[in-house]
C-alpha positions in Angstrom: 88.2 78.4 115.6 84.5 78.6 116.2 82.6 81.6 116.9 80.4 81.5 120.0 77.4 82.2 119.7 73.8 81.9 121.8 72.3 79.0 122.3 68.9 79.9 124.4 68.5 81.9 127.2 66.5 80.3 130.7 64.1 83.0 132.2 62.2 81.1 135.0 59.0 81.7 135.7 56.4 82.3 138.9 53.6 81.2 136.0 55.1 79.7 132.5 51.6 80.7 130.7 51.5 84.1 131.6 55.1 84.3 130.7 54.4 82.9 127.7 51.9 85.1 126.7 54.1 88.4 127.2 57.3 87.1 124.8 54.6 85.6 122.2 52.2 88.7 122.2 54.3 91.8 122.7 57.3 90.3 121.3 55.9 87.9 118.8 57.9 85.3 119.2 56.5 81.8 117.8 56.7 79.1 120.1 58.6 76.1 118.9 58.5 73.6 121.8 55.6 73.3 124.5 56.4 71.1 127.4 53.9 73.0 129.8 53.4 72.9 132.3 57.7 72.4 132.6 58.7 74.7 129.6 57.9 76.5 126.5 60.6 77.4 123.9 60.1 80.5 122.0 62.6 81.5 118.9 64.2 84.5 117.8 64.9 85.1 113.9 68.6 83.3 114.5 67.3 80.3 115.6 68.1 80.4 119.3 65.7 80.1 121.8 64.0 82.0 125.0 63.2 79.0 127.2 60.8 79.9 129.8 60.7 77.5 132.8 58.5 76.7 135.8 60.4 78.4 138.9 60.4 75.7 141.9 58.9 76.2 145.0 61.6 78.2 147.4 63.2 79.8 143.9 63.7 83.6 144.9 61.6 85.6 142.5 63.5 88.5 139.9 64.3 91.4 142.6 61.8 94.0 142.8 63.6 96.9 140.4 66.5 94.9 139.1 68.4 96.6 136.5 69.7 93.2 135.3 68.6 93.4 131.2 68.1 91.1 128.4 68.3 93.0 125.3 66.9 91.9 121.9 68.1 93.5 118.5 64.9 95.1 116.8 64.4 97.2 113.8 63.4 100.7 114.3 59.8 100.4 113.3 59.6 97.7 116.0 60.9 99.0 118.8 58.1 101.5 118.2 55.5 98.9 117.8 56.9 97.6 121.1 57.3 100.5 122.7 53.5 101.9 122.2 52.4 98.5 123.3 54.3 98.7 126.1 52.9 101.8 127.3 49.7 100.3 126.6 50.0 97.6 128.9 51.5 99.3 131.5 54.6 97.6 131.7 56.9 100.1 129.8 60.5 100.8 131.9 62.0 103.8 130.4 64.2 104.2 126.8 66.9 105.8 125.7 68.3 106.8 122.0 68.7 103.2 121.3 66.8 100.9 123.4 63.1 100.5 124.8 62.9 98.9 128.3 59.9 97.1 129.6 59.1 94.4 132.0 58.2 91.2 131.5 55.4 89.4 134.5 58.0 88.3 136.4 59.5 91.9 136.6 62.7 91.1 134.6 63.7 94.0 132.1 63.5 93.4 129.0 65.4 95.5 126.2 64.6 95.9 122.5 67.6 98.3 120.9 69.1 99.4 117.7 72.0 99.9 119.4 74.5 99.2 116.1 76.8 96.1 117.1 80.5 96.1 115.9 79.7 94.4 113.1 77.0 96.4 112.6 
C-alpha cells in the first residue's frame, strides 16, 4: 500500500516577497520555482515544497495570535541558529524542550523541533 506522505504545504500571503524572504533567509530554504508575482516554491531536504501564494483581495489575513503551527524537523544546532536569529529579528514566539516557535510576516507560527518522531 503506499505510504502518504507531504506533498507541499500553501501558506498565502499579504506580500509573496516578503514571505519569501523570511522561509529563504531564516529558514534557508532554496527556492525552486518563481512564478512571482503568483507563487514562489521553496523545498525542504525531502523534496516537498512550501508554496507561498498571493492572498486575493477579501482573503481574511492569519488571526492575530493564532496558535495554529507548521512545524519543521531541524537538527539541534539549527534550531539554535534559528532560534538566535529569531530573537534577533524580533519575531521569536516562545520554545519548549523540543521546539522553537516564531512567526513568519504574515503572523503564522512557525515551528522548528527535534521532537523524535516514531520512527525516530
Amino acid at each position: 500500500m503506499d505510504s502518504l506522505r507531504l506533498h507541499h504545504v500553501a501558506v498565502r500571503a499579504a506580500d509573496v516577497d516578503t514571505t519569501v524572504t523570511f522561509y529563504r533567509d531564516v529558514l534557508t530554504l532554496p527556492v525552486v520555482r518563481d512564478e512571482r508575482p503568483r507563487s514562489v516554491w521553496l523545498e525542504l531536504c525531502d523534496g516537498s515544497l512550501i508554496m507561498v501564494e498571493a492572498r486575493e483581495d477579501g482573503e481574511p489575513p492569519i488571526a492575530p495570535g493564532s496558535k495554529e503551527l507548521m512545524a519543521l524537523r531541524v537538527s539541534e544546532e539549527r534550531k539554535a541558529a534559528i532560534r538566535e536569529l529569531a530573537i534577533a529579528r524580533s519575531i521569536f514566539d516562545g520554545e519548549t524542550a523540543h521546539t522553537v516557535y516564531l512567526r513568519d510576516p504574515d503572523g503564522r507560527r512557525i515551528g522548528v523541533s527535534t521532537y523524535p518522531l516514531i520512527d525516530g
